[in-house]
C-alpha positions as CSV (number, residue, x, y, z in Angstrom):
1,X,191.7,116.5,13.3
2,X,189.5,115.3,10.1
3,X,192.8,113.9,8.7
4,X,192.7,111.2,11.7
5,X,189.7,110.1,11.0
6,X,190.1,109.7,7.7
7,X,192.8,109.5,5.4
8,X,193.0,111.8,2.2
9,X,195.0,111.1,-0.7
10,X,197.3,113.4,-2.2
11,X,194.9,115.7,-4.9
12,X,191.5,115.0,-3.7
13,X,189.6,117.0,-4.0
14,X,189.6,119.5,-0.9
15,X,186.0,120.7,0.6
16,X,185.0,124.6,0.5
17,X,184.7,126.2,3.5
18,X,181.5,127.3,4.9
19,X,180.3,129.1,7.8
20,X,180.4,128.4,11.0
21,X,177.1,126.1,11.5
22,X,174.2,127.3,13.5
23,X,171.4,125.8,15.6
24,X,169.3,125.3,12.3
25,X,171.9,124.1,10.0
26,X,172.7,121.2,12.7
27,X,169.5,120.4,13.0
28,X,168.8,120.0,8.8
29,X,171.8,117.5,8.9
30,X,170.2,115.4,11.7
31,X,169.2,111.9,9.9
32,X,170.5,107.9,10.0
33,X,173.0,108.9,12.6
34,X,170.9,110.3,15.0
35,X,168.1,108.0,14.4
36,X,170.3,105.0,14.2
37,X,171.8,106.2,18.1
38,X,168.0,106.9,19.1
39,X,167.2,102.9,18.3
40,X,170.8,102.2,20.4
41,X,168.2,103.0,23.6
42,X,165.9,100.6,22.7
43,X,164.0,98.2,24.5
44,X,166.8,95.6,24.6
45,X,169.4,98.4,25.8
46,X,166.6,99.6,28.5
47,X,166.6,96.5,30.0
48,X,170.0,95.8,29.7
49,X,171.1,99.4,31.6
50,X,168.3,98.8,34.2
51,X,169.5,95.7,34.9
52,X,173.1,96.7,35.5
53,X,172.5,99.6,37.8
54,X,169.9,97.7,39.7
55,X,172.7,94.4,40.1
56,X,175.7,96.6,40.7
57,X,174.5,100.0,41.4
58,X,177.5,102.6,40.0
59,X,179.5,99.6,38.8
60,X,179.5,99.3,35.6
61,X,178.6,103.5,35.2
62,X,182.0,103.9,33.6
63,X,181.0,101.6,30.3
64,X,178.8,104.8,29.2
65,X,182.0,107.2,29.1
66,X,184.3,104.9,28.0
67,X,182.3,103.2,25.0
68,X,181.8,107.0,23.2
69,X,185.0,106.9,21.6
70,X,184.5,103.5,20.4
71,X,180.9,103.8,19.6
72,X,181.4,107.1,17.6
73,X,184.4,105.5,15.6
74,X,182.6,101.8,14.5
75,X,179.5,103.8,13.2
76,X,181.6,107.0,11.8
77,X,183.3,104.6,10.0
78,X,180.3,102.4,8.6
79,X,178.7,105.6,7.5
80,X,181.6,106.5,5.6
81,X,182.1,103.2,4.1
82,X,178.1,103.3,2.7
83,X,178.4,106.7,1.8
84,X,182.0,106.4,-0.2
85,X,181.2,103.2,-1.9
86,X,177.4,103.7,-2.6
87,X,176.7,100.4,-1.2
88,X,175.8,98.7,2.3
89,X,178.3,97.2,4.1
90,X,176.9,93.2,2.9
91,X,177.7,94.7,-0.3
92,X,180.9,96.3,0.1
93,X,181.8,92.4,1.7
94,X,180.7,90.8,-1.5
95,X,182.6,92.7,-3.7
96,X,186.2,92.3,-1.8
97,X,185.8,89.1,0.5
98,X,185.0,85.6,-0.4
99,X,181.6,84.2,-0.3
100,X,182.0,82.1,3.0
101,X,182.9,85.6,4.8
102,X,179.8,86.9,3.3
103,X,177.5,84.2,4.1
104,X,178.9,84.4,7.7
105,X,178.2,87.8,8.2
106,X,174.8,88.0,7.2
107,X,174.0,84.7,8.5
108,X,175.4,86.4,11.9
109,X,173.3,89.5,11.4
110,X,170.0,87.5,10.5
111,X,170.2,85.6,13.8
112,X,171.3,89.1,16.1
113,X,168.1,91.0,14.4
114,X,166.2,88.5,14.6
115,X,166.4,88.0,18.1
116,X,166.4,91.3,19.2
117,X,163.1,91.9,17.0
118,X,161.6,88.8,18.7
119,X,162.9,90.5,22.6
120,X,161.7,94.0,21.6
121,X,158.0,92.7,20.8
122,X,157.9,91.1,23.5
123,X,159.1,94.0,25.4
124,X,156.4,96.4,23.8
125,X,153.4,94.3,24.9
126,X,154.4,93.6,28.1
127,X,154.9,97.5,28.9
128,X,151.9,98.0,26.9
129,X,150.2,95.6,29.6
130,X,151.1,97.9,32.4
131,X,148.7,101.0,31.0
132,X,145.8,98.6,29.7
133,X,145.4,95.0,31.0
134,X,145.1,93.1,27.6
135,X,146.0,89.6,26.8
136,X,150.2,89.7,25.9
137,X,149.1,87.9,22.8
138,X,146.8,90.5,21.9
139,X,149.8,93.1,22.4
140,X,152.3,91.1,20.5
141,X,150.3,90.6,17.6
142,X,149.3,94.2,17.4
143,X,152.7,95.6,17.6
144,X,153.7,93.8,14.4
145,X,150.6,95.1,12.9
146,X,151.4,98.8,13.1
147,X,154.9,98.1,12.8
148,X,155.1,95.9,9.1
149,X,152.0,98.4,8.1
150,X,154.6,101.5,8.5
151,X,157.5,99.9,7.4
152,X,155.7,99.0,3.9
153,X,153.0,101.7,3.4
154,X,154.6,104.5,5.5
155,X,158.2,106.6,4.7
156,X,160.8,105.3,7.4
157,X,162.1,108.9,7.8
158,X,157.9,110.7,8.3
159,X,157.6,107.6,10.7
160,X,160.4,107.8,12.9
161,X,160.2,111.8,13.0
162,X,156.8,111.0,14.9
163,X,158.2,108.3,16.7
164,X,161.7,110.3,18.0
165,X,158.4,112.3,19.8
166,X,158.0,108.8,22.3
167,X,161.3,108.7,22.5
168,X,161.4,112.5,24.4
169,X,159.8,109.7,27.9
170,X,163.4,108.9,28.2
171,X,164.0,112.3,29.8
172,X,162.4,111.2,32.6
173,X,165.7,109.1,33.5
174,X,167.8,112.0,34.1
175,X,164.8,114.2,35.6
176,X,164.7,111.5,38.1
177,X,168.3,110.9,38.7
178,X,168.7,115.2,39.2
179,X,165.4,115.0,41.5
180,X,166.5,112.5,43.9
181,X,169.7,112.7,46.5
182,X,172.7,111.7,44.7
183,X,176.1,111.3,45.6
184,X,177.9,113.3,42.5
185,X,181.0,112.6,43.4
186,X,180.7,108.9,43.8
187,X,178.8,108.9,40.9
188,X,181.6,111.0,39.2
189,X,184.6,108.7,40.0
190,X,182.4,105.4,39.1
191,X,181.8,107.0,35.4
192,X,186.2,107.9,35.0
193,X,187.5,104.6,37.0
194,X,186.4,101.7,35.7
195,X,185.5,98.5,38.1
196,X,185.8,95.4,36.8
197,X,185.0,92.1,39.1
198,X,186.2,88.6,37.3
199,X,182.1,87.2,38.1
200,X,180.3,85.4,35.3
201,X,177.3,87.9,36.3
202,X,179.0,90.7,36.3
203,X,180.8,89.5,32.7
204,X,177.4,88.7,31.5
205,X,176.1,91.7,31.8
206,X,178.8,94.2,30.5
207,X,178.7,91.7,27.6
208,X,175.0,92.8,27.5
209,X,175.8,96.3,27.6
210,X,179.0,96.6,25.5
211,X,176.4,94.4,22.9
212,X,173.1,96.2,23.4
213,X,175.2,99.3,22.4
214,X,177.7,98.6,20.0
215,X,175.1,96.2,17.5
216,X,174.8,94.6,14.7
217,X,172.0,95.8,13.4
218,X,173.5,99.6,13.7
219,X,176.7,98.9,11.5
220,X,174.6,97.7,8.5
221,X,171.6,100.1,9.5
222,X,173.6,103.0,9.3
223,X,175.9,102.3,6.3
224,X,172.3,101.5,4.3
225,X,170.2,104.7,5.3
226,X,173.8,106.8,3.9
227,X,173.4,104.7,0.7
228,X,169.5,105.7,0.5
229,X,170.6,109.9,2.3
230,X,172.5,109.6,-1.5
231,X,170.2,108.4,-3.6
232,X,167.4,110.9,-2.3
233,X,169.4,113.9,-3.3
234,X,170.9,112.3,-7.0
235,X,174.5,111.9,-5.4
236,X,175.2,108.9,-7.5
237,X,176.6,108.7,-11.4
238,X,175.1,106.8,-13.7
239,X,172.8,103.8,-12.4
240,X,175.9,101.9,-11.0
241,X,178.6,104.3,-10.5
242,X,180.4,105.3,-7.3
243,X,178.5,108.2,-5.6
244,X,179.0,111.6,-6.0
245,X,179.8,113.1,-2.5
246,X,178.5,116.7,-2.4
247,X,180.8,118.7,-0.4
248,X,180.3,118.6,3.1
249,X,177.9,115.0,3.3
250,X,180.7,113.1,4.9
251,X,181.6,115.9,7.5
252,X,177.3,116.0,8.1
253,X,177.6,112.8,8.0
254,X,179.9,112.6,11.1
255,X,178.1,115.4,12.9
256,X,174.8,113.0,13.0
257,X,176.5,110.4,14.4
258,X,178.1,112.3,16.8
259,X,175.3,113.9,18.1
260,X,173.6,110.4,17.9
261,X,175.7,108.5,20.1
262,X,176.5,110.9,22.6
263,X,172.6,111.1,23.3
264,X,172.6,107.4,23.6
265,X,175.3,107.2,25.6
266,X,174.3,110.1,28.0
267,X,171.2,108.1,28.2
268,X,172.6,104.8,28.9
269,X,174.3,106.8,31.7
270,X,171.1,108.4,33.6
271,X,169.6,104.8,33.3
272,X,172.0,103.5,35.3
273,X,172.6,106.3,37.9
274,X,168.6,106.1,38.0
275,X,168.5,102.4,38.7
276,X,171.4,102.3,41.0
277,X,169.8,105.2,42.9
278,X,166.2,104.1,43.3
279,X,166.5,100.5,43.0
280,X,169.8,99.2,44.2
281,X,170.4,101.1,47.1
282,X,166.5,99.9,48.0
283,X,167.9,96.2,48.0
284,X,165.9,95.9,44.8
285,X,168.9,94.0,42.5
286,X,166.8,92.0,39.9
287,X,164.7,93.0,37.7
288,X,162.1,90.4,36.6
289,X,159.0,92.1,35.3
290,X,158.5,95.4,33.2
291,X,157.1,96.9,36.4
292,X,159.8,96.0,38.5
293,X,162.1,98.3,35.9
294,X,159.4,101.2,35.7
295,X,159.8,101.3,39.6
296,X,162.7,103.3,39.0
297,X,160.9,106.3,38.0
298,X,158.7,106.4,40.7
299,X,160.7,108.9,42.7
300,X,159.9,111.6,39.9
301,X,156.2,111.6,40.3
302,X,155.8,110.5,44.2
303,X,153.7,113.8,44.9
304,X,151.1,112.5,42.3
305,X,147.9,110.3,43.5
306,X,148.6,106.8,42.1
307,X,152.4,107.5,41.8
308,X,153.3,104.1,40.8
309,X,150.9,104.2,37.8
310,X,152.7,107.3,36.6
311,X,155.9,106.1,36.5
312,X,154.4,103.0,34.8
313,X,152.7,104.6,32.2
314,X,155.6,106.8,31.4
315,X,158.0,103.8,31.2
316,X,155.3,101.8,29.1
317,X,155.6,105.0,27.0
318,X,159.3,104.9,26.2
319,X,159.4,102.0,25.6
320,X,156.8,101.3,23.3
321,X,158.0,104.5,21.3
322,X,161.3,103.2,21.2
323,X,160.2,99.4,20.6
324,X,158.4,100.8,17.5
325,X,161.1,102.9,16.7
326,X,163.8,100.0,16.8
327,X,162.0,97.1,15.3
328,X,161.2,98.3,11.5
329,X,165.3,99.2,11.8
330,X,166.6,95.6,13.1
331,X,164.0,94.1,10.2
332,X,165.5,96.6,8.1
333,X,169.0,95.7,8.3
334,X,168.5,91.9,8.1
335,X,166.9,93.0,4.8
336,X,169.5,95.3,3.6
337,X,172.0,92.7,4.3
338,X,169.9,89.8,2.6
339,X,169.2,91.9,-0.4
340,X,172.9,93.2,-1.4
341,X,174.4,89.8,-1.2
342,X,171.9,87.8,-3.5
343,X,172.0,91.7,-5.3
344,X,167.9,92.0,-4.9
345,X,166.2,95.8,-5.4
346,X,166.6,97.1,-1.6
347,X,165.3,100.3,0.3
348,X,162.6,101.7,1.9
349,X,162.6,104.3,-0.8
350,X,160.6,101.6,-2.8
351,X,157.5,99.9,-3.0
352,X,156.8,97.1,-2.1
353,X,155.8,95.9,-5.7
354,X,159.3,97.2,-6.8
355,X,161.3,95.0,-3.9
356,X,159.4,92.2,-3.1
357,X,162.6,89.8,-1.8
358,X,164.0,93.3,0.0
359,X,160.2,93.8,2.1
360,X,159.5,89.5,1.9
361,X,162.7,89.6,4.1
362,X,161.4,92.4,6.8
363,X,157.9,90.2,6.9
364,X,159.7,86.8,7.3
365,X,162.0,88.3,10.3
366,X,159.4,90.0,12.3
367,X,156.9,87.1,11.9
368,X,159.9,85.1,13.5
369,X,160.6,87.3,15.9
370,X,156.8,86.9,17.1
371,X,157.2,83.6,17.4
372,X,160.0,83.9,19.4
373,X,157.2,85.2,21.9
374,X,155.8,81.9,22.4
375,X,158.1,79.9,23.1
376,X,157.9,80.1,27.5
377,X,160.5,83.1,27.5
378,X,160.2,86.0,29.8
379,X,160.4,89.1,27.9
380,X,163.0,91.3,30.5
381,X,165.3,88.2,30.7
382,X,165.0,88.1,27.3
383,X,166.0,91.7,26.3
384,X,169.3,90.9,28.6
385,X,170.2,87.6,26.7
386,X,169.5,89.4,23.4
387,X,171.9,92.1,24.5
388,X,174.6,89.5,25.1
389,X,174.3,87.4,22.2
390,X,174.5,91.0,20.3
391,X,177.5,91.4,22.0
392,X,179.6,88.1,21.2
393,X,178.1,88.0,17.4
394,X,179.2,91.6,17.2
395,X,183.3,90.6,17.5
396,X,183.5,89.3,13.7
397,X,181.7,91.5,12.5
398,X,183.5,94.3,14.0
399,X,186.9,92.4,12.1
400,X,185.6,93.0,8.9
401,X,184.7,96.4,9.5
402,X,188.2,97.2,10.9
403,X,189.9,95.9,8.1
404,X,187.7,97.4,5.1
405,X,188.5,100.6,7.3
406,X,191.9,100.2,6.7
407,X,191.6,99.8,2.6
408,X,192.8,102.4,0.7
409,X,191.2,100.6,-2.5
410,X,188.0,100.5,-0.9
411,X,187.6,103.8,0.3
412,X,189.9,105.8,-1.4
413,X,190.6,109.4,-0.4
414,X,188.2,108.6,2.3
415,X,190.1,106.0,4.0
416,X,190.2,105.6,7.9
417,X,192.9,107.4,9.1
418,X,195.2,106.6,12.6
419,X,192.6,107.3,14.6
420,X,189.7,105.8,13.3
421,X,191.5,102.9,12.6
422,X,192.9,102.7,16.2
423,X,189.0,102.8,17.7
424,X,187.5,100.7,15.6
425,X,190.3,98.0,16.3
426,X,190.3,98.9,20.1
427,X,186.1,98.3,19.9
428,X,186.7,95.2,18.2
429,X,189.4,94.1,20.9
430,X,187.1,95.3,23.7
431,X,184.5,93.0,23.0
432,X,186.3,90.2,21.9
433,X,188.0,90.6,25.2
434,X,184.9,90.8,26.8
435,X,182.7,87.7,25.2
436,X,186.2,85.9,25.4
437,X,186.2,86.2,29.4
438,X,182.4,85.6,29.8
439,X,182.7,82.4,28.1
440,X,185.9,81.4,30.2
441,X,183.9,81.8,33.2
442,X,180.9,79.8,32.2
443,X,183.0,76.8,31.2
444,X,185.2,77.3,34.3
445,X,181.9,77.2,36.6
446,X,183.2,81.4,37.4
């Protein structure tokens, strides 16, 4: 099976066998995959899901089965390009493409993160609003605060290790979808037979969720944080020379992810059987303010005085976790990117003294993406665009990927084999396919 997913060479070097892994061992290999799949649930994906199973119920329930395979392939294979070459994947691009493909894609990158950084503030203080009534300014501004503060003076890995705590307020999701009455097997043939309706708002939002999932930011997040996984344990020779993979780090590597994007995915699945539930089959089928979406969890704490608070707060808690969590990594990759193509010092390993251009980058893009806030946009409709421009700037990106994938003198023994090669095509022809009919219908009036 590990010869499909990647390809070895005839005489490299074959791994030693170890024991079968237990509880513990899994859990010391957990790192950039599963943090980089704990950000895929972030505010903009939130929003996104919510928004889909409040509009068309179980509709679209089948996207969070069907987008594993895909999913698990695009970012296996970007953590096994950073981790092989030693480098992110702006400079991998540099060093094999021309300049114009490299300006593209982190031009493409820049404008995704920055975006999404601008949406996800706004989505913070807005669910902040709903436990304590301040100004959204006030909110906004504070949320960069504690978020550029961490990112500079704090260890990414010690801060999201706290943060992966808020994250644990998405279990109320699938607490509430196994509390209330539930057709299962309605539910069960929605998530294996996929519906599709030729709509532009039904294209518009799978767009949203094929791009809040499969994004940008992830691809060069997750090659980056392998790069940095190397550096902490000495993996590379010499100051510049290709890494020396211990045995086992690209199989742990795998694992993370694995157990990464299934959690994403499994919760991009109770959002939607949550909403669908509680909010769609109550006629409720938009979602305009941050409330509207924490109405969904009301059905879990409906024996509580104040119920509605409740399910507030505990929605203002996920997503302000998750906003927190997701913000330093969109700024981050928008960094990485920047810095390997004009070959700056990068990482969050280093001080800010010792990568000025690297950090200069995380300040410019979240001071943008405050901005963003004050411009007249709602924040929930935001989050939704955000998640379909991810989408559509995701398909050239996902090119580039597919082909490196496929280069034996890029990757070596470690190339992609048949079938991560066949995924990560398939995911870039899935949402090509998908922006490509979403745009059809606007300009055909659909």
């Amino acid at each position: 099976m590990r010869r499909l997913w990647y390809h070895r060479e005839p005489g490299a070097v074959q791994a030693q066998k170890k024991p079968r892994p237990t509880l513990r061992s899994l859990l010391s290999i957990i790192g950039p995959g599963f943090i980089t799949g704990a950000a895929d649930d972030d505010p903009s994906g939130i929003a996104t899901y919510s928004q889909t199973g409040a509009q068309f119920g179980f509709g679209q329930l089948w996207t969070a089965a069907y987008q594993v395979p895909l999913l698990l392939a695009v970012q296996e294979c970007c953590g096994r390009i950073g981790a092989v070459t030693g480098k992110g994947l702006a400079g991998v691009i540099k060093e094999h493409y021309s300049r114009n493909v490299l300006l593209g894609v982190v031009l493409l990158v820049l404008a995704a993160n920055i975006i999404n950084i601008g949406a996800d503030i706004g989505a913070v203080a807005a669910a902040a609003r709903l436990v304590y009534p301040a100004p959204f300014w006030l909110f906004a501004v504070l949320t960069v605060a504690i978020v550029i503060s961490l990112e500079i003076w704090v260890s990414y890995p010690a801060y999201a290790n706290i943060l992966k705590w808020l994250a644990l307020t998405l279990l109320a999701y699938p607490a509430t979808a196994l509390l209330v009455s539930n057709d299962w097997a309605a539910i069960l043939r929605a998530t294996i037979v996929p519906h599709i309706e030729f709509s532009f708002a039904f294209l518009f939002i799978i767009t949203g969720v094929f791009g809040t999932s499969i994004s940008p930011y992830m691809f060069f997040w997750q090659a980056s944080e392998e790069v940095e996984e190397e550096e902490a344990i000495a993996a590379r020779e010499g100051k510049s020379g290709p890494p020396q993979l211990p045995p086992h780090f690209v199989r742990n590597m795998r694992i993370d992810t694995t157990v990464g994007m299934f959690s994403s995915q499994i919760v991009q699945w109770f959002i939607i059987i949550t909403t669908g539930t509680v909010l769609y089959a109550h006629g409720v089928k938009n979602i305009n303010t941050a409330a509207d979406a924490a109405a969904a969890l009301e059905p879990l704490v409906h024996s509580f005085p104040n119920a509605g608070q409740l399910a507030r707060d505990i929605f203002a808690f996920g997503v302000v976790g998750l906003g927190l969590l997701a913000i330093p990594i969109l700024a981050g990759s928008a960094a990485y990117a920047m810095a390997e193509a004009l070959d700056w010092n990068e990482g969050l390993s280093r001080k800010f003294g010792e990568a000025r251009g690297f950090y200069g980058v995380i300040l410019v893009a979240t001071f943008v993406g405050l901005a963003l806030n004050f411009v007249g946009i709602d924040p929930i409709k935001a989050l939704v665009y955000t998640a379909v421009f991810n989408g559509i700037s995701a398909v050239p990106l996902l090119y580039v990927i597919a082909r490196i994938n496929g280069r034996a003198d890029i990757l070596g023994a470690y190339r992609g084999g048949p079938l991560s090669r066949f995924f990560v095509w398939l995911a870039f022809g899935v949402m090509a396919i998908a922006g490509a009919a979403l745009i059809y219908t606007t300009v055909h009036g659909g």
